[in-house]
C-alpha positions as CSV (number, residue, x, y, z in Angstrom):
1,X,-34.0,-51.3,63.2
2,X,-33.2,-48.1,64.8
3,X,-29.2,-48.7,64.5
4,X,-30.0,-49.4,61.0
5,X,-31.5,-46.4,60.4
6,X,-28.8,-44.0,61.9
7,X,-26.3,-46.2,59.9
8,X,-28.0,-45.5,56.6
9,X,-28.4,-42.0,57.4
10,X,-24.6,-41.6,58.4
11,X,-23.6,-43.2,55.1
12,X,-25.5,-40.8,52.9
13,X,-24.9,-37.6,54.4
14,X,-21.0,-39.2,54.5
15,X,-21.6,-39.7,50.5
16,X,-23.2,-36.5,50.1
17,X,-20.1,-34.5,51.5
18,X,-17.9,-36.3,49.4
19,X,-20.4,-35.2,46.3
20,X,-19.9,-31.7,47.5
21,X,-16.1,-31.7,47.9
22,X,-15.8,-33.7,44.5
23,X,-18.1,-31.1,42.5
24,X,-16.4,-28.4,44.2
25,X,-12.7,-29.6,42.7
26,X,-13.1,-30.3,39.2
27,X,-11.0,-32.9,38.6
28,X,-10.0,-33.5,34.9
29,X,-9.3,-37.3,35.5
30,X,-9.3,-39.2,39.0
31,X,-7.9,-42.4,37.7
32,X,-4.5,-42.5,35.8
33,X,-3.4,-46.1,34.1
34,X,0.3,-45.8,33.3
35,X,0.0,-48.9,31.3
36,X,3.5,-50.6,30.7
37,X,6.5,-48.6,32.8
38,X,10.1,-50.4,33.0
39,X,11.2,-51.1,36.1
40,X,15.0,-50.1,35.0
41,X,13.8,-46.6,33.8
42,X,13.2,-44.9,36.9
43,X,10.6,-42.9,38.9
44,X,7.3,-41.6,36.9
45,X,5.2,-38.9,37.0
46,X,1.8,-37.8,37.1
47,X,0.0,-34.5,37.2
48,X,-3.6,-34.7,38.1
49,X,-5.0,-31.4,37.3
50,X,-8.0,-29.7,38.9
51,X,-10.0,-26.4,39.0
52,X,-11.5,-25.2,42.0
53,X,-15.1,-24.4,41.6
54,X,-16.1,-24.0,45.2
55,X,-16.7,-20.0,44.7
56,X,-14.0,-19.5,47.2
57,X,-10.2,-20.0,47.7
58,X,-9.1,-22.7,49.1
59,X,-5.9,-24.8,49.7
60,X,-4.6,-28.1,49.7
61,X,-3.5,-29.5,53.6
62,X,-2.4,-32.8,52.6
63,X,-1.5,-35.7,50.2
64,X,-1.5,-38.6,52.0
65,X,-0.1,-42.0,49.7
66,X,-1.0,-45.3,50.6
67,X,2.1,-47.1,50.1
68,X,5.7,-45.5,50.4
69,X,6.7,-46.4,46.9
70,X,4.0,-43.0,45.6
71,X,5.9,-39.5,46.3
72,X,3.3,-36.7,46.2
73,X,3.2,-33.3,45.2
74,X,0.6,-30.4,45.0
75,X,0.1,-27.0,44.7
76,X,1.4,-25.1,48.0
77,X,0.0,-21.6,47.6
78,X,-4.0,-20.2,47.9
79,X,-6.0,-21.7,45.0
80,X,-8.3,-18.7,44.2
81,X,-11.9,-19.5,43.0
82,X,-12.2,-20.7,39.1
83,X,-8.1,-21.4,38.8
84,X,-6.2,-24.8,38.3
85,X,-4.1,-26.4,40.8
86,X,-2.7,-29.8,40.7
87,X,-1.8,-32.7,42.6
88,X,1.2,-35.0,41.5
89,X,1.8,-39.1,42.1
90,X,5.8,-39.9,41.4
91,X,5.8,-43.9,41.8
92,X,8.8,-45.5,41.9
93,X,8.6,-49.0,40.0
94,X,12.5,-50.3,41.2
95,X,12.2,-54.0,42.8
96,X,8.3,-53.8,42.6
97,X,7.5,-56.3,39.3
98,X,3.7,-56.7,38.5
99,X,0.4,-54.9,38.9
100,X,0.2,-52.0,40.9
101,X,-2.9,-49.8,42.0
102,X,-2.3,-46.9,44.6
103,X,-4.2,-44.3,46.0
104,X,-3.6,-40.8,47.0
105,X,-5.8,-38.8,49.8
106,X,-6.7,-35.4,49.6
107,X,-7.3,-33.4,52.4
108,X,-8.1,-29.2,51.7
109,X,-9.7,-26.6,53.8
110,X,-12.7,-26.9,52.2
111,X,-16.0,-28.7,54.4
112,X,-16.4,-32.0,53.3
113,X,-14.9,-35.6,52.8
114,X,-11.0,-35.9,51.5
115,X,-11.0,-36.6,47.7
116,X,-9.3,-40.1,46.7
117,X,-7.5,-40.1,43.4
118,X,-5.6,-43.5,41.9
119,X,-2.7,-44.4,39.8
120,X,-2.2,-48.2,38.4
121,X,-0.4,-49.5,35.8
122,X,2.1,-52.6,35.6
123,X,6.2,-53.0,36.2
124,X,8.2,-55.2,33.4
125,X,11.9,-56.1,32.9
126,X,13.8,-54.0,30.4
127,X,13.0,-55.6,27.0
128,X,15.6,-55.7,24.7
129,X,14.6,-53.9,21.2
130,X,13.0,-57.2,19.2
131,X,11.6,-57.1,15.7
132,X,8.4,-57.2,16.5
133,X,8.5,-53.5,18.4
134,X,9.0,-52.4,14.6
135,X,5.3,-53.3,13.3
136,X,5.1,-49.9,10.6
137,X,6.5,-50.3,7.5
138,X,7.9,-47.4,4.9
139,X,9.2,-49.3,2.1
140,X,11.4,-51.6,3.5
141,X,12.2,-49.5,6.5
142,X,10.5,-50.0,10.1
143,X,9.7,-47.9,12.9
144,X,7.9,-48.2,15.8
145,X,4.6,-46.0,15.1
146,X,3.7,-44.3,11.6
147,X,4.4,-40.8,13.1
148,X,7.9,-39.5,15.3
149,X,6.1,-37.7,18.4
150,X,8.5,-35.2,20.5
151,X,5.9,-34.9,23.1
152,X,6.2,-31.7,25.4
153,X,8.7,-28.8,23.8
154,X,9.6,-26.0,25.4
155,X,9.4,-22.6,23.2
156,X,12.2,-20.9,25.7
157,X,14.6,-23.4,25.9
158,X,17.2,-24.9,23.5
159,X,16.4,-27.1,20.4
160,X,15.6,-30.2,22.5
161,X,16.2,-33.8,20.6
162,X,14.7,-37.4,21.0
163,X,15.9,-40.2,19.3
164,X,13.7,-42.7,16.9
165,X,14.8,-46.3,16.3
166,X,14.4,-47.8,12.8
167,X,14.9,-51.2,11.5
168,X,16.3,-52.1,7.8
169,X,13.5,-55.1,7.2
170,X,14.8,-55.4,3.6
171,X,17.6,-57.9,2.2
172,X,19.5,-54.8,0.3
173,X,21.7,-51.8,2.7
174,X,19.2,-48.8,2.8
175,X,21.6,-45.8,2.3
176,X,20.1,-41.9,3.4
177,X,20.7,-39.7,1.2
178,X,19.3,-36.8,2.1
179,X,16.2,-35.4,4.1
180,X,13.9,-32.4,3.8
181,X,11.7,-30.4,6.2
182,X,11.0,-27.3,7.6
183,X,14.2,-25.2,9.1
184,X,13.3,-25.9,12.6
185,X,13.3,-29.3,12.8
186,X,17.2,-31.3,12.0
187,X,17.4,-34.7,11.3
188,X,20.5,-36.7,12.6
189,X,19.9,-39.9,10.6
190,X,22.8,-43.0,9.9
191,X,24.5,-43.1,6.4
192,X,23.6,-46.8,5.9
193,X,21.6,-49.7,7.6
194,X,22.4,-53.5,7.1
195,X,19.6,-55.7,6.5
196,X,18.2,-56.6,9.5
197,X,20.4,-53.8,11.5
198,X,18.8,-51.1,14.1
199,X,19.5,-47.7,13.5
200,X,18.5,-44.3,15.2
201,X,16.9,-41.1,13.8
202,X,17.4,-38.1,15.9
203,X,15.3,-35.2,15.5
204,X,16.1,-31.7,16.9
205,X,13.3,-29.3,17.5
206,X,13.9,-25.5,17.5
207,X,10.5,-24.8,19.6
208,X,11.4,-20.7,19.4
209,X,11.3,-21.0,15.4
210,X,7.9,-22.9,15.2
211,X,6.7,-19.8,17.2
212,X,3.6,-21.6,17.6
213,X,2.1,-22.5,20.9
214,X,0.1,-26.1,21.6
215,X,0.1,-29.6,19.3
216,X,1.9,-28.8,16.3
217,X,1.8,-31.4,13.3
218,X,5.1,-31.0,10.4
219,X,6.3,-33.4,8.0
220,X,10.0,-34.8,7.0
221,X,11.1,-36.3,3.6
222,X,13.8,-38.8,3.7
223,X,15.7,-39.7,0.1
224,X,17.0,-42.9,0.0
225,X,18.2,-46.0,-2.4
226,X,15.4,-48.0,-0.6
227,X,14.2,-49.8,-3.9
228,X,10.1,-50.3,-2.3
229,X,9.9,-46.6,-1.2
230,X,12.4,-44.2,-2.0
231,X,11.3,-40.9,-0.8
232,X,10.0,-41.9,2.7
233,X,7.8,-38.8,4.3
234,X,6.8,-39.3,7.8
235,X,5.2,-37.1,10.6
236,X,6.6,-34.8,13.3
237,X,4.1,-34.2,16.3
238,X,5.2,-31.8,18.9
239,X,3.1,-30.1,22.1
240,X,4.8,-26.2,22.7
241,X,4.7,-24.8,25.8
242,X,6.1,-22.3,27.6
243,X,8.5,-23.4,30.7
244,X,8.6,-21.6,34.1
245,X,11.5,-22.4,36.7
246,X,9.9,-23.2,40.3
247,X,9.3,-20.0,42.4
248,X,9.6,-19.3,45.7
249,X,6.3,-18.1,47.3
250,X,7.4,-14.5,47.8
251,X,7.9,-14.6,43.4
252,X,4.6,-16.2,43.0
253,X,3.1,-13.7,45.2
254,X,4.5,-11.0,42.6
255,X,3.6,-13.3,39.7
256,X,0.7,-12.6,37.0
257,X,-2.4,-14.3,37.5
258,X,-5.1,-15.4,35.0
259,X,-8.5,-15.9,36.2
260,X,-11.0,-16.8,34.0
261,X,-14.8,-16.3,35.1
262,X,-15.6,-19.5,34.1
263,X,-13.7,-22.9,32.9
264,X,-17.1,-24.1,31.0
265,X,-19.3,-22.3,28.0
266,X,-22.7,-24.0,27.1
267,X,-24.0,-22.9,24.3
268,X,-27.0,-25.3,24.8
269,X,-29.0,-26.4,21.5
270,X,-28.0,-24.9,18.2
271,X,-29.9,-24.9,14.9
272,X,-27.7,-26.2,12.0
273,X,-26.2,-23.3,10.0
274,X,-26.4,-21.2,12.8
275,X,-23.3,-19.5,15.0
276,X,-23.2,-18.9,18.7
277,X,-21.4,-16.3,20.5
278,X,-20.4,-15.8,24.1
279,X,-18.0,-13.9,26.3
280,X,-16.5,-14.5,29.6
281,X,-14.1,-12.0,31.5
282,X,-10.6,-12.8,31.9
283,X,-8.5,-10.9,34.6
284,X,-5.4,-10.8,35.9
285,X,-5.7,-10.7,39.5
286,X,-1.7,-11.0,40.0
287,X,0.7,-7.8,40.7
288,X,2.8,-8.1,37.3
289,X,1.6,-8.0,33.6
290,X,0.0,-10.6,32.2
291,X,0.7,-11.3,28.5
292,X,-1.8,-14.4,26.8
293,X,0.5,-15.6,24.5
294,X,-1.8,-17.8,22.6
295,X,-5.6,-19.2,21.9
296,X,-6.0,-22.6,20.5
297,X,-8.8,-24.0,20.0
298,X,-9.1,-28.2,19.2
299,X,-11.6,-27.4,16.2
300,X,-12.1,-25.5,13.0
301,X,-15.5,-24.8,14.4
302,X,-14.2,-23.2,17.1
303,X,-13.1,-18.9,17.0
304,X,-12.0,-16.5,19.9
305,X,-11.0,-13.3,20.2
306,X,-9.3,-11.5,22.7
307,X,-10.1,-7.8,23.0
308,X,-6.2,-7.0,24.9
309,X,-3.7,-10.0,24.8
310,X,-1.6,-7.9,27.7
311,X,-3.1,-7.1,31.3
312,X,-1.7,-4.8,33.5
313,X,-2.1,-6.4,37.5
314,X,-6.0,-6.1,38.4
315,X,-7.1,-5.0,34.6
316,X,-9.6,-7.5,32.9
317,X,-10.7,-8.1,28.9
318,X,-13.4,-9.8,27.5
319,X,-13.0,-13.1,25.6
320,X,-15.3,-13.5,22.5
321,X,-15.9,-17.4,21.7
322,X,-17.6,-18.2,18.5
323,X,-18.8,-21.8,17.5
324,X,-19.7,-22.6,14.0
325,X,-22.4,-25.5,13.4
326,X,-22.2,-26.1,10.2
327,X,-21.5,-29.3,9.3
328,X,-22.2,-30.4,13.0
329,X,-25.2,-32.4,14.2
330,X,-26.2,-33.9,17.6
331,X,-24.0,-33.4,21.1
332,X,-20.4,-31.5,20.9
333,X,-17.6,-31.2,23.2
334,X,-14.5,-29.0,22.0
335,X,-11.7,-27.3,24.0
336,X,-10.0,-23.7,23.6
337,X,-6.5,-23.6,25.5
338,X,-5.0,-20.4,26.7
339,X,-1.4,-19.8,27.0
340,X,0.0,-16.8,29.1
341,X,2.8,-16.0,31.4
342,X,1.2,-16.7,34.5
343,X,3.6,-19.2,36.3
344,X,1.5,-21.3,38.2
345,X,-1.2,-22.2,35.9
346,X,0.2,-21.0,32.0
347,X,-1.8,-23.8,30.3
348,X,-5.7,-23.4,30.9
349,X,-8.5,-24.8,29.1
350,X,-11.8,-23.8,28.7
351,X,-14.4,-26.5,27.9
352,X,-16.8,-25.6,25.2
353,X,-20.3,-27.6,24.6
354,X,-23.1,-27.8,22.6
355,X,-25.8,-29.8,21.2
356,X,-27.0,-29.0,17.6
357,X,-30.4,-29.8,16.3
């Protein structure tokens, strides 16, 4: 009885550290499902991002993988209090067909148990491109989805392309004509397509002419003799960021930092029709200028205002967040991203909640 009893007191207080560490690194996700990967395509990658709420800096020690086939990655330098690091899982799929479900260890300098994240997902063969992948129809044209998403675009590089496939589902040659949209995005599209035949539609984004930082939404008009649907207007989804080489720790020690005083604002309960306000303190605690390039919220309902968008090293500015009601009812959870120069961490989000009554 007594063994019993110093067992079940060993596995709480063994729980409760891992509560502590767990609470103390916000982790945005701790599971990651890959879904589907080819095993021909290569090595993937996963970021696992996380802000460290344990009031004090702290580093990361180790990753430790459970199985050879996971690479990881993680954020070298001093993690100061209320900043994002990350930890990243690069898992190799090559001569590993089937399910899959590994696990990375965390150890920090922090007291407590070592934080476990997993990645899972599961390896196929190389499919060759069948008719069924083509399930949206415009007219008798078919594509893959009802939208052509660039993903992650880089505002200081080149015009980066992707490539769309299309399929000519008609019985009559589909010739293009010509295509409209706005003057940052080109269109590479084939002259003709064969019934039945597989085409590609290139897109090429100028990220530096959008001049807009986070998901952007545009629209493309393609003219051709396609009988059903002649004038074909479809979607263009991009995310704009800002890229930033890898520095050595001597340029990172020189390198702009934003802290935010806090990664959460609760409004807590709202009457409808009315407008909360709130401020937190953002600071650059880095050596060089810090310039926030952009706000972005994830709602309408969602305003802020920056009193300085440029911080010299050690200066700070107060960030005004409005949230409007109206038209709101019950629990809401809304996001406002900031964009700045700072290096390490030059996408942060604050999370913004509220529940209106």
């Amino acid at each position: 009885m007594k063994k019993a009893t110093l067992f079940s007191l060993f596995a709480l207080l063994s729980y409760t550290a891992f509560a502590q560490q767990a609470e103390r690194l916000v982790f945005w996700e701790t599971v990651f499902d890959f879904g589907e990967i080819v095993e021909e395509s290569g090595a993937i990658d996963h970021e696992f991002r996380f802000t460290n709420n344990s009031g004090m800096s702290m580093r990361i020690i180790s990753v430790h993988a459970s199985c050879g086939c996971t690479t990881p990655g993680w954020t070298q330098d001093m993690i100061p209090n209320g900043q994002e690091g990350f930890v990243k899982a690069s898992y190799n799929p090559k001569g590993r067909p089937g399910y899959f479900n590994k696990s990375l260890t965390i150890t920090t300098d922090l007291e407590g148990s070592p934080v476990v994240l997993q990645i899972k997902g599961q390896v196929i063969k190389q499919k060759s491109e069948s008719v069924d992948e083509f399930k949206v129809s415009n007219g008798n044209l078919k594509l893959k989805t009802n939208t052509l998403n660039l993903g992650k675009i880089f505002i200081n590089k080149e015009p980066q392309s992707k490539e769309f496939s299309v399929r000519n589902a008609g019985t009559r040659t589909i010739k293009f004509i010509h295509v409209m949209g706005p003057t940052y995005i080109k269109t590479q599209m084939p002259s003709s397509l064969n019934p039945g035949e597989v085409g590609v539609i290139t897109l090429i984004f100028d990220a530096a002419s959008r001049n807009q930082y986070g998901f952007t939404s545009d629209n493309i008009q393609m003219e051709t003799d396609d009988e059903e649907v002649p004038l074909k207007s479809i979607p263009v989804y991009a995310t704009i960021e800002e890229y930033f080489p890898t520095l050595s720790s001597e340029e990172l020690s020189k390198a702009p930092v934003l802290n935010l005083a806090s990664s959460t604002i609760d409004f807590g309960r709202l009457s409808q029709g009315a407008n909360g306000q709130q401020e937190i303190i953002l600071k650059n605690t880095g050596r060089k200028e810090l310039i926030i390039r952009s706000l972005q919220p994830n709602c309408s309902c969602v305003s802020a205002f920056l009193d300085q968008m440029t911080l010299k090293a050690g200066a700070e500015t107060k960030l005004k967040i409005l949230f409007n009601t109206q038209g709101r009812k019950d629990t809401q959870q809304k996001a406002l991203t900031i964009y700045s120069n700072d290096p390490q961490n030059p996408v942060q989000r604050i999370t913004i909640m509220a529940y209106i009554e």
